[in-house]
N, C-alpha and C positions, 0 to 999 in steps of 0.2 A: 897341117890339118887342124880346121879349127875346135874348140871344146865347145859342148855346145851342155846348155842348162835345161830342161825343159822343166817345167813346175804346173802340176795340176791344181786345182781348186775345187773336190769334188765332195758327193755328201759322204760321210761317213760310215757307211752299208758298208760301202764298195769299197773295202781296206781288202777282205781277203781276196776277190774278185782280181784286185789291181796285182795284188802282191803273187796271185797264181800266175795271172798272165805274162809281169816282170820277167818271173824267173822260166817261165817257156821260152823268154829272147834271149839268156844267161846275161844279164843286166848285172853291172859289176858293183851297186851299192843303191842304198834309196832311203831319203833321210825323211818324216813326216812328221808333220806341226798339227796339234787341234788349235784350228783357226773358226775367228768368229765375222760375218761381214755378209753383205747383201748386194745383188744386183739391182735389175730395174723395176724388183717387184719389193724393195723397201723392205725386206725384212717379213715380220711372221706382225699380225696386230693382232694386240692383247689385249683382253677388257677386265678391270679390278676396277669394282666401286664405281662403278660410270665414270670411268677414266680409260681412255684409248692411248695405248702406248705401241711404238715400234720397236719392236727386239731385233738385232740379229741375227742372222743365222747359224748355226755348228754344222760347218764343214773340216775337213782333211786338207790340209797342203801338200804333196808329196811331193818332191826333188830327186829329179836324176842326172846325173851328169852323163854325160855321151862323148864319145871318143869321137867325133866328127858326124857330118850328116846322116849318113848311111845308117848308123845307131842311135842318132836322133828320130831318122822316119820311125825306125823299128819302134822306140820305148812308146811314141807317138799315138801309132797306130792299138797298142798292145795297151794305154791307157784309154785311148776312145771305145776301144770294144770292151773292157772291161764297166766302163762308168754307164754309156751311153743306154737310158730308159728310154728317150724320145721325150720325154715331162721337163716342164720350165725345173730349172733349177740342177740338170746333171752338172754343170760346172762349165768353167775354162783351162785351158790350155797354153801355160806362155812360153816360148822359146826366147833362150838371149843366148848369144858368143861368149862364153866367159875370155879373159885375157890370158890366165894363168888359173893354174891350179898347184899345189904344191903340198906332199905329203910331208908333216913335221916330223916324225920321226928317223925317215932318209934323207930328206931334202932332197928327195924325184921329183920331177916337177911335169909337167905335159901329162902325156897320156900315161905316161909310166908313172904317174902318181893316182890314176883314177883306176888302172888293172891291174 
């Protein structure tokens, strides 16, 4: 069974929102970054001194790792209803196949290192 990654890109409101919904699917861990970065609308524009500058944005990264599809739809579905305003800028959603995973402490590796 494959391990699967999913990683949100969302705005930072929506941390308890996410982290309620998580644990309604009993999600077995969730790791999250304050991340900085912009899509197609360039960032927030600043004006200081008649000078126009593009910032950034502050969003959340969160990480889950998934025991195969089935618990990927789930964390999936359980981040889109949590984040989802309908307004430019709720986020993305990436899924990848990890190869391995491996708990350093046992040295479990597959899914018995993610439950």
């Amino acid at each position: 069974m494959p391990l699967k990654k999913v990683e949100a890109v969302v705005r930072p409101g929506a941390l308890k929102k996410i982290l309620l919904a998580l644990d309604a699917i009993d999600y077995g861990g969730v790791t999250v970054y304050e991340v900085q970065g912009h899509g197609k609308q360039k960032g927030v524009e600043e004006h200081y001194r008649d000078k126009t500058t593009l910032s950034l944005v502050h969003k959340l990264k969160v990480e889950v790792v998934c025991s195969g599809d089935k618990e990927a739809k789930l964390a999936i579905k359980a981040l889109t209803e949590a984040t989802r305003t309908g307004e430019f800028g709720d986020g993305k959603i990436f899924v990848s196949e990890l190869k391995e995973v491996i708990r350093i402490r046992t040295g479990e590796t597959g899914t018995k290192a993610i439950n």
